[in-house]
mmCIF file as gemmi writes it, N, C-alpha and C atoms, coordinates in Angstrom:
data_model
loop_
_atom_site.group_PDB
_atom_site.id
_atom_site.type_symbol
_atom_site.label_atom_id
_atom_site.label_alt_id
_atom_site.label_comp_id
_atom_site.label_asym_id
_atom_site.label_entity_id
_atom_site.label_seq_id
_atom_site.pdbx_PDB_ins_code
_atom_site.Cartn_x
_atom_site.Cartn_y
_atom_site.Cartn_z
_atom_site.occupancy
_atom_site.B_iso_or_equiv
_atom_site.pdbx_formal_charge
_atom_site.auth_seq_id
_atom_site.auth_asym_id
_atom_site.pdbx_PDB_model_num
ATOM 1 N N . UNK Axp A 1 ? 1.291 1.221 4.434 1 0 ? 1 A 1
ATOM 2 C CA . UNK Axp A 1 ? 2.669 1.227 3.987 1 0 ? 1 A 1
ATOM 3 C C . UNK Axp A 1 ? 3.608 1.493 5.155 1 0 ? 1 A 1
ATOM 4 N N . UNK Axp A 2 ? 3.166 1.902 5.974 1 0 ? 2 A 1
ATOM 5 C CA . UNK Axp A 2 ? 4.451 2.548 7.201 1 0 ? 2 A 1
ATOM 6 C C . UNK Axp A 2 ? 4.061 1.412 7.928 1 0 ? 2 A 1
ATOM 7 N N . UNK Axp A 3 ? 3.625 0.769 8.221 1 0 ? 3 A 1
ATOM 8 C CA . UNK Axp A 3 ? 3.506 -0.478 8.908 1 0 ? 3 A 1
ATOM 9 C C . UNK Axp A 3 ? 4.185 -1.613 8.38 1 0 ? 3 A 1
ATOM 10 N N . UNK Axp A 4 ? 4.685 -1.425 6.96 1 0 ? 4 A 1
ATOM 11 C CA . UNK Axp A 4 ? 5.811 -2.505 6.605 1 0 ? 4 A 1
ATOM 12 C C . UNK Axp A 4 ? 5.942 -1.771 5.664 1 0 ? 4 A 1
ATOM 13 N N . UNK Axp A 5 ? 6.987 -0.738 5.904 1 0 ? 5 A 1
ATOM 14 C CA . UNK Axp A 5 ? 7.602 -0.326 4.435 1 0 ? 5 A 1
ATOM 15 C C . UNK Axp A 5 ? 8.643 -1.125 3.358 1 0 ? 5 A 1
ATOM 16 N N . UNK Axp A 6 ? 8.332 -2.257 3.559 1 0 ? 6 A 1
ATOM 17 C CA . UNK Axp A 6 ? 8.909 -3.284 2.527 1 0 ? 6 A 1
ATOM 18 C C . UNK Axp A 6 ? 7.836 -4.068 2.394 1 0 ? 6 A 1
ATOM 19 N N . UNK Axp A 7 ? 8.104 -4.316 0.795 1 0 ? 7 A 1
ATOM 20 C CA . UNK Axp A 7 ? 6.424 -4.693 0.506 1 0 ? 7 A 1
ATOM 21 C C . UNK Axp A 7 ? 6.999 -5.425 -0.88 1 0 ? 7 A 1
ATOM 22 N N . UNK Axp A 8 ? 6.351 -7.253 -1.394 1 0 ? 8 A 1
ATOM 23 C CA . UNK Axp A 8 ? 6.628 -7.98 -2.316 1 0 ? 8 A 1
ATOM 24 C C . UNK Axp A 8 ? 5.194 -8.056 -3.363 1 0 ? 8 A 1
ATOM 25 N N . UNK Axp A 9 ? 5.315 -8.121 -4.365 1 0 ? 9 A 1
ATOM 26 C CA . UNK Axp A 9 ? 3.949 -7.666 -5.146 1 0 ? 9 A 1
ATOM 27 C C . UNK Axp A 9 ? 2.687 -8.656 -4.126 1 0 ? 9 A 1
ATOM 28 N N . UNK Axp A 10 ? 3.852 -10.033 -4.337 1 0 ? 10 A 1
ATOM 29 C CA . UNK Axp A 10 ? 2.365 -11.148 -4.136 1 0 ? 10 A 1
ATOM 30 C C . UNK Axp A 10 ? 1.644 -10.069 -2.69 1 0 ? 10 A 1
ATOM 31 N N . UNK Axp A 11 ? 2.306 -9.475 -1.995 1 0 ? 11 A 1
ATOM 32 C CA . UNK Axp A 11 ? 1.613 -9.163 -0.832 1 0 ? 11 A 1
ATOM 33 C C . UNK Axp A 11 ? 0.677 -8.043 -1.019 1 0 ? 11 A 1
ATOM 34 N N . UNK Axp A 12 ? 1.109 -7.3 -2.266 1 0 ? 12 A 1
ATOM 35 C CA . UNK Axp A 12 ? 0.458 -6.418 -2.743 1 0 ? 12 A 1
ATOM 36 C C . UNK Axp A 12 ? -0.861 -6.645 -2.744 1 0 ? 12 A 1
ATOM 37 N N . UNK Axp A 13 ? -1.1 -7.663 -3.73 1 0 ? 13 A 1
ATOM 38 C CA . UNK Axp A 13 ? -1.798 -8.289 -4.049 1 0 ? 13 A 1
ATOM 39 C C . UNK Axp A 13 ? -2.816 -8.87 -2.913 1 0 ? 13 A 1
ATOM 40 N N . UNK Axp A 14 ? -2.442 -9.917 -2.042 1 0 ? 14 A 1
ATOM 41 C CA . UNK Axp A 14 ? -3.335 -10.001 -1.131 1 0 ? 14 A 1
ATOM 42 C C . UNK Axp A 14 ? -4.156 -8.914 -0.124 1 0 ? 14 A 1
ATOM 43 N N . UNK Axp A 15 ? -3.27 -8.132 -0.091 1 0 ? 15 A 1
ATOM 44 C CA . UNK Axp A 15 ? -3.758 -6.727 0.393 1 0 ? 15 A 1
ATOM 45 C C . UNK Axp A 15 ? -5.253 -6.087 0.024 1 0 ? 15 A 1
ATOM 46 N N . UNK Axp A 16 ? -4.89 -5.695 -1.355 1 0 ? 16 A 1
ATOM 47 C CA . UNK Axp A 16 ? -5.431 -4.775 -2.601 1 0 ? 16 A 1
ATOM 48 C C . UNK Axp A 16 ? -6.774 -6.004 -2.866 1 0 ? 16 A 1
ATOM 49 N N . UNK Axp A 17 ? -6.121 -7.298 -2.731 1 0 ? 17 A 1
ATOM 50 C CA . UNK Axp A 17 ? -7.229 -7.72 -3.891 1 0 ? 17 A 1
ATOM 51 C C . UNK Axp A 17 ? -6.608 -7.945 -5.343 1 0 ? 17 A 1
ATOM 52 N N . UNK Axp A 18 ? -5.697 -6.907 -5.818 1 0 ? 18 A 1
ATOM 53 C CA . UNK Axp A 18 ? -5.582 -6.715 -7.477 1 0 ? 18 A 1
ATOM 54 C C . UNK Axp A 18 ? -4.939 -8.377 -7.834 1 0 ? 18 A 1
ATOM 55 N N . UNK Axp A 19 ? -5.189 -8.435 -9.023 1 0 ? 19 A 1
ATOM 56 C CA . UNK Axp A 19 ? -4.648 -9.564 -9.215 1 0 ? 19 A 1
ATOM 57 C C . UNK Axp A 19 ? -2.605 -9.071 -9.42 1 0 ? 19 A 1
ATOM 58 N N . UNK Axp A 20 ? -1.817 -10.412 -10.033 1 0 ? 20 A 1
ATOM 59 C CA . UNK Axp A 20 ? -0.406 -10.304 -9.691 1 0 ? 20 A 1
ATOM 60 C C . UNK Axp A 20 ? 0.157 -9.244 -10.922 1 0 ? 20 A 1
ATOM 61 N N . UNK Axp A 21 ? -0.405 -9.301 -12.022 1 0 ? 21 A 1
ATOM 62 C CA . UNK Axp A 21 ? 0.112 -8.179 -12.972 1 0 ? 21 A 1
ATOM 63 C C . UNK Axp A 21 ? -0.702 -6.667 -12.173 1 0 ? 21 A 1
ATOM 64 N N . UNK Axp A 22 ? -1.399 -6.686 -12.186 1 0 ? 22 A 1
ATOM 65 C CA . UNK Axp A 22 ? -1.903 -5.201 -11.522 1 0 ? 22 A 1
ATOM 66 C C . UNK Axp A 22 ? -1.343 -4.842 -9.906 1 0 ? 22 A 1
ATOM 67 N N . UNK Axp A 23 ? -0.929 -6.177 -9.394 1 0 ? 23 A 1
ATOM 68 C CA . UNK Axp A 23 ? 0.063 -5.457 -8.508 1 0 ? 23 A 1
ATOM 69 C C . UNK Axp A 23 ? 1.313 -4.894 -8.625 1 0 ? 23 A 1
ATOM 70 N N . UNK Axp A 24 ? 1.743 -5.493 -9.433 1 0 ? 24 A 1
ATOM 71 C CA . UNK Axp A 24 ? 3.095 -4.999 -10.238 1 0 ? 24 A 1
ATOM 72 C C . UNK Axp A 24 ? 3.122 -3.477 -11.437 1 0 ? 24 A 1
ATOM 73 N N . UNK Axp A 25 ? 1.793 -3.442 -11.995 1 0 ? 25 A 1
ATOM 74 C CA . UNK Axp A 25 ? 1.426 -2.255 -12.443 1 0 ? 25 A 1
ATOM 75 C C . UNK Axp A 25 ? 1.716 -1.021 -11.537 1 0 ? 25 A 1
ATOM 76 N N . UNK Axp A 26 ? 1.232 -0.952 -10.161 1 0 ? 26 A 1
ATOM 77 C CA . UNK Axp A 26 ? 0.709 -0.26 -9.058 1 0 ? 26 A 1
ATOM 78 C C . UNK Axp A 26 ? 2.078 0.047 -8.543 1 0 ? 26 A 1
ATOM 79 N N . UNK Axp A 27 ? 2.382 -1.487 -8.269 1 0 ? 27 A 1
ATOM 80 C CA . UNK Axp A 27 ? 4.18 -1.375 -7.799 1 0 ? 27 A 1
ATOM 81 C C . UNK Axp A 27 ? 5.018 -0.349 -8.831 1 0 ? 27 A 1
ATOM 82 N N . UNK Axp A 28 ? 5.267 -0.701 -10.214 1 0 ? 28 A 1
ATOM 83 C CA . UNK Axp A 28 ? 5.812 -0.078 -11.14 1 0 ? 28 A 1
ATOM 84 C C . UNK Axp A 28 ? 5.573 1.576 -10.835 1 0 ? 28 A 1
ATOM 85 N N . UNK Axp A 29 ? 3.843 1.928 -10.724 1 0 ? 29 A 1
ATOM 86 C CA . UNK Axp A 29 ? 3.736 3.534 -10.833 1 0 ? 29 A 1
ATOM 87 C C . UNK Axp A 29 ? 4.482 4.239 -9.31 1 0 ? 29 A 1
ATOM 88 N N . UNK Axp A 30 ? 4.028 3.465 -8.496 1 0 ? 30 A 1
ATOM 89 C CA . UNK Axp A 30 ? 5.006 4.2 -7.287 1 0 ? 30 A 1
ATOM 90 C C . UNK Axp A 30 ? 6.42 4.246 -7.167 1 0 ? 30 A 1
ATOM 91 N N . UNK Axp A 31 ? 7.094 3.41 -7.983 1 0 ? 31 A 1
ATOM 92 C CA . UNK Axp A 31 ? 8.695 3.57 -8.267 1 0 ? 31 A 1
ATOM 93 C C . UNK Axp A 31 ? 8.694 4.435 -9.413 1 0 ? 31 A 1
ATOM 94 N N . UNK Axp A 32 ? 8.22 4.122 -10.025 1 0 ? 32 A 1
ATOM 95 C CA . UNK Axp A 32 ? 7.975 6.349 -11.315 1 0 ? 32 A 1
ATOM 96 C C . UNK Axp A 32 ? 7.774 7.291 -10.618 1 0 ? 32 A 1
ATOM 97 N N . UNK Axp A 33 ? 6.869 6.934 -9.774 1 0 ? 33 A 1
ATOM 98 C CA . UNK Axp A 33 ? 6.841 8.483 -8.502 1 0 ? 33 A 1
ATOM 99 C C . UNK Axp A 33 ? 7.942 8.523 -7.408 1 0 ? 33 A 1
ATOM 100 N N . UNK Axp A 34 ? 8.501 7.881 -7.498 1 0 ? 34 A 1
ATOM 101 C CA . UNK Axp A 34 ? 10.195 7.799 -6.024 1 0 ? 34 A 1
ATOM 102 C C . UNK Axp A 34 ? 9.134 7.446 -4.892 1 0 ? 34 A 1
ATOM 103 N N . UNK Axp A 35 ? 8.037 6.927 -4.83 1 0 ? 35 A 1
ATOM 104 C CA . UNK Axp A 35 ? 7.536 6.121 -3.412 1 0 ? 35 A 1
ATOM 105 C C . UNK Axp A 35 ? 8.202 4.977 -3.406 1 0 ? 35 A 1
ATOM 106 N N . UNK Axp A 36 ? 8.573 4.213 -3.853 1 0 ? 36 A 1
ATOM 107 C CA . UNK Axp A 36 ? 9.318 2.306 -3.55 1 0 ? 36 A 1
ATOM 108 C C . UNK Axp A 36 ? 10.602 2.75 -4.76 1 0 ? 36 A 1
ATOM 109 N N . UNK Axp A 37 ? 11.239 2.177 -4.243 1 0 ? 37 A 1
ATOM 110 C CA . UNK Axp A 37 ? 12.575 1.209 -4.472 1 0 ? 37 A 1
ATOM 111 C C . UNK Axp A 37 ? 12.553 0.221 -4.656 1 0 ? 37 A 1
ATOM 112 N N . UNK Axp A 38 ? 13.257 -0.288 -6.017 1 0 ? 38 A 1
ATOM 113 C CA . UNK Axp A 38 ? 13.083 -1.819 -5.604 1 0 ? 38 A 1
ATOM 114 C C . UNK Axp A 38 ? 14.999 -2.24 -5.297 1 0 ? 38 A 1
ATOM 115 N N . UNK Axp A 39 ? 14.829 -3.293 -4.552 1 0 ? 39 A 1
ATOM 116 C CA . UNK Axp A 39 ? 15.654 -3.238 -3.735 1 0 ? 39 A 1
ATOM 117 C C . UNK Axp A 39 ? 17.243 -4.543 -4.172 1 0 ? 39 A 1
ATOM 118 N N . UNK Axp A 40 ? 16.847 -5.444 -4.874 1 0 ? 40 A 1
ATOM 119 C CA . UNK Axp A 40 ? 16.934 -6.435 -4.822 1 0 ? 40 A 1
ATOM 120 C C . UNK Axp A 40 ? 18.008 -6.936 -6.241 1 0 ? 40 A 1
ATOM 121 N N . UNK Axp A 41 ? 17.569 -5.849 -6.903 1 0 ? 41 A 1
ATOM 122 C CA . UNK Axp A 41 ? 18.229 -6.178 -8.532 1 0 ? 41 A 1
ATOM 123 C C . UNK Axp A 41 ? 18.161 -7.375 -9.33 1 0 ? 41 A 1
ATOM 124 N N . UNK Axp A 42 ? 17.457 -8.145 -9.204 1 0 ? 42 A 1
ATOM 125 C CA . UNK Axp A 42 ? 16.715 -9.208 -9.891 1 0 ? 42 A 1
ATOM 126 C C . UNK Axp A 42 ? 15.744 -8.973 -10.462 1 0 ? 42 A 1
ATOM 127 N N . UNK Axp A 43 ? 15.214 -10.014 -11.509 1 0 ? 43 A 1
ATOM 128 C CA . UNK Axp A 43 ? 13.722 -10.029 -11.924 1 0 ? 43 A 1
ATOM 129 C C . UNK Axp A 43 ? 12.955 -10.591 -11.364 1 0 ? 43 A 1
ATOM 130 N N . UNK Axp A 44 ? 13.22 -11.747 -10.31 1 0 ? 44 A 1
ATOM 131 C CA . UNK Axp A 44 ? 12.264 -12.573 -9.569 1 0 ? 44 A 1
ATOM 132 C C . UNK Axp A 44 ? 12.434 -12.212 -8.059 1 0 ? 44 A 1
ATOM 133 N N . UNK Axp A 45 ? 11.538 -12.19 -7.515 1 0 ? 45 A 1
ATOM 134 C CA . UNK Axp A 45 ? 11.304 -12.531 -5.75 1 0 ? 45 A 1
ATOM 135 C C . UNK Axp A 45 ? 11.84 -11.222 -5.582 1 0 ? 45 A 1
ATOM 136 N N . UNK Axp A 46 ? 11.269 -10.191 -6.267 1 0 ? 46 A 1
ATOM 137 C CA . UNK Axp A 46 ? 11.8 -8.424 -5.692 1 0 ? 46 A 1
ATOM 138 C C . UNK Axp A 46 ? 10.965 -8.211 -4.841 1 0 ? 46 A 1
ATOM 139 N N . UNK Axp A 47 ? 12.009 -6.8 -4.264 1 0 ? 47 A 1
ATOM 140 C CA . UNK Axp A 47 ? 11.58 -6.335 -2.799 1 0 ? 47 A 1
ATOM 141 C C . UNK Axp A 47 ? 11.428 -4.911 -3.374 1 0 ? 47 A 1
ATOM 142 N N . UNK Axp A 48 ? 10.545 -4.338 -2.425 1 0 ? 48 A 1
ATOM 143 C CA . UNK Axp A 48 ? 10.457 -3.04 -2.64 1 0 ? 48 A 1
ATOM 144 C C . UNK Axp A 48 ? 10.619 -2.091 -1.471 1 0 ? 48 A 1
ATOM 145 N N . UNK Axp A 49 ? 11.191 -0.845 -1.462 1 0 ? 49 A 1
ATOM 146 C CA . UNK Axp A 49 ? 11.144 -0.264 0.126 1 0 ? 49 A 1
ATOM 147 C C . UNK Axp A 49 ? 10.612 0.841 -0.096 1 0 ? 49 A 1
ATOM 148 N N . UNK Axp A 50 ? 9.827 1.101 0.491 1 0 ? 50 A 1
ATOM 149 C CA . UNK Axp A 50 ? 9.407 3.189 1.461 1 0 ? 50 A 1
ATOM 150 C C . UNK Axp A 50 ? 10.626 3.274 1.568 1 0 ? 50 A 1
ATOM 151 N N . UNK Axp A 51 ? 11.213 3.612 0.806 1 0 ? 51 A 1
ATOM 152 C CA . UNK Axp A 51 ? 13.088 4.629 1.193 1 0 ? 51 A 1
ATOM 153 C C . UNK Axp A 51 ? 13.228 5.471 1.655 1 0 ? 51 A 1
ATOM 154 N N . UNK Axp A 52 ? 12.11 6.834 1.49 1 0 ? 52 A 1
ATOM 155 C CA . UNK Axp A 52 ? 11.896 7.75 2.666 1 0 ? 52 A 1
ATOM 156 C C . UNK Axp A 52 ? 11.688 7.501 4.175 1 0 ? 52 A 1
ATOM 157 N N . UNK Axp A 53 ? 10.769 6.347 4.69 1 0 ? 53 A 1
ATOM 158 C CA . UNK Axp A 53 ? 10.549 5.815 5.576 1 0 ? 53 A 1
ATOM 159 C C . UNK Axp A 53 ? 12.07 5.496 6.361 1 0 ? 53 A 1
ATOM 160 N N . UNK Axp A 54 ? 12.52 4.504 5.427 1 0 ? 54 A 1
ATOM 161 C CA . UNK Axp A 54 ? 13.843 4.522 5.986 1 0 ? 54 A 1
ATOM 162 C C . UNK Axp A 54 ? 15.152 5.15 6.428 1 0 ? 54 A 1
ATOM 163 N N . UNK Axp A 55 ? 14.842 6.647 5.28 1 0 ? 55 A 1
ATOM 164 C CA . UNK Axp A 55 ? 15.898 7.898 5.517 1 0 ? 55 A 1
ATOM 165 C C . UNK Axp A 55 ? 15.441 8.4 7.146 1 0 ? 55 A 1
ATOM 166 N N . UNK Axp A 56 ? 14.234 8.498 7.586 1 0 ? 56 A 1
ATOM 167 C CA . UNK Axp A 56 ? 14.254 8.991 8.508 1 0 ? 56 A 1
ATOM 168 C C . UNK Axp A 56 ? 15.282 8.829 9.379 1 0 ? 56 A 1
ATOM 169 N N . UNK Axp A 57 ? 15.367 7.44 9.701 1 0 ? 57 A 1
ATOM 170 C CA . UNK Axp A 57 ? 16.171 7.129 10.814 1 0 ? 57 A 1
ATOM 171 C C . UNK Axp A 57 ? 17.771 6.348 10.194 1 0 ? 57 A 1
ATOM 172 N N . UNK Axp A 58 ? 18.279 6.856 8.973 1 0 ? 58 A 1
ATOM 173 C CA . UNK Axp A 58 ? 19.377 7.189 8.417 1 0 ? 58 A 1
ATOM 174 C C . UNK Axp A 58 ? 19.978 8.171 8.549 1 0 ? 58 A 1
ATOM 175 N N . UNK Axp A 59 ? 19.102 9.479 8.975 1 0 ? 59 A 1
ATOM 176 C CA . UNK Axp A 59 ? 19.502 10.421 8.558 1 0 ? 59 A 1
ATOM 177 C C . UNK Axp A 59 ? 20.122 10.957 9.931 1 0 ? 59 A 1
ATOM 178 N N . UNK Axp A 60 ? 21.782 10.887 9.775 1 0 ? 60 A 1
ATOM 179 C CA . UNK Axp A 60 ? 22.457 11.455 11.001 1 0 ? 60 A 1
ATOM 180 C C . UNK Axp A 60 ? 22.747 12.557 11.146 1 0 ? 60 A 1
ATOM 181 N N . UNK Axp A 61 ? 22.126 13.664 10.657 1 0 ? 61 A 1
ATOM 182 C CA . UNK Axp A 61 ? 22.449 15.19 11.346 1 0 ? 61 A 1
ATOM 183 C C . UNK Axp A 61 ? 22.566 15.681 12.346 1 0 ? 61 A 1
């Protein structure tokens, strides 16, 4: 995940192996846990982000 903290199911998927609903399952439980964001506000061709990943170097204190 920190190696591309933006991540699209299909890629999930090739990753994992899981097929395209069980990547989206997987996807779904880590946005219930605040790991991904999805980014995009559509139903098709969503994006997802590590948003923490990205606060790091947001974060201007």
């Amino acid at each position: 995940m920190l190696v591309n903290p933006v991540v699209r199911p299909e890629k999930v998927g090739q990753l994992t192996g899981l097929s395209q609903v069980s990547s989206y399952k997987l996807i779904d439980d880590f946005v219930r846990l605040g790991i991904l964001r999805e980014v995009t506000g559509g139903q098709r061709n969503r994006i997802f982000l590590f948003h923490e990943y990205f606060d790091v170097f947001n974060d201007r204190s």
